[in-house]
C-alpha positions in Angstrom: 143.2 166.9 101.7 140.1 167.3 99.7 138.9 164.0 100.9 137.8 165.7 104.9 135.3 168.1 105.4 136.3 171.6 106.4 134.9 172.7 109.9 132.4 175.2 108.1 131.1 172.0 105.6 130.4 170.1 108.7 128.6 173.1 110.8 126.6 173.7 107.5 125.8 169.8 107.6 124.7 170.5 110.9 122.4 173.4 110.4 120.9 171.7 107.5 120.2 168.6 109.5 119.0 170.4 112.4 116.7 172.3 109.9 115.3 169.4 108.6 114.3 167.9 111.9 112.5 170.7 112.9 110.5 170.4 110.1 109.8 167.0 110.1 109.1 167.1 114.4 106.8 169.5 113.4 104.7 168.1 110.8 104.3 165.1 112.6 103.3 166.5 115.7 100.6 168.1 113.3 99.7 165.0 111.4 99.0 163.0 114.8 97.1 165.9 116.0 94.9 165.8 113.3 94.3 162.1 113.4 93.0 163.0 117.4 91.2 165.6 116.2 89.7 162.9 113.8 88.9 160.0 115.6 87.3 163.2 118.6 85.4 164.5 115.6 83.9 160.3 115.0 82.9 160.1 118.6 81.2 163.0 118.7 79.3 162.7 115.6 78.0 159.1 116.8 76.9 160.8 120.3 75.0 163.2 118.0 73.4 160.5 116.0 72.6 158.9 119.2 71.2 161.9 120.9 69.1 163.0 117.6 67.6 159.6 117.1 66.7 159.6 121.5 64.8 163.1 120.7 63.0 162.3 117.6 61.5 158.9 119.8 60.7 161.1 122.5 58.7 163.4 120.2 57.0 160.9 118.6 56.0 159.6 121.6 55.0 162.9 123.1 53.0 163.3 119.7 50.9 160.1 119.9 47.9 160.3 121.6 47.4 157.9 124.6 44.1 155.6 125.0 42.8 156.5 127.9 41.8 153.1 130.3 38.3 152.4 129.9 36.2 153.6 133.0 34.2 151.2 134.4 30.7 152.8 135.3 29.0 152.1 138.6 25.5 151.4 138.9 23.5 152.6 142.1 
């Protein structure tokens, strides 16, 4: 009767199974974590970029001196 498993070859199956699908539930729950943490870190990035290149505009145009309009003088 070699040829069937033994209750305990079958429960140690199990536990080994079991084992390994832990694991594997658990690394991809931390793989698809990182690719949101990812594609969050990308959006942010481009909002900075966005945001930088608003404030050094706004500088500059803070920096440059206006014309004044030319006042027209009134003779008497």
């Amino acid at each position: 009767m070699r040829g069937i498993p033994t209750k305990e070859e079958l429960e140690e199956k199990i536990r080994t199974l079991e084992n390994e699908k832990t694991s594997l539930t658990a690394e991809i729950k931390e793989l698809k974590e990182i690719i949101e943490l990812k594609a969050k870190a990308g959006e942010l990035e481009n909002e900075v970029a966005t945001l930088r290149e608003e404030l050094k505009t706004l500088k500059e145009k803070v920096s440059t001196p206006e014309v004044a309009p030319c006042e027209q003088e009134t003779y008497l």
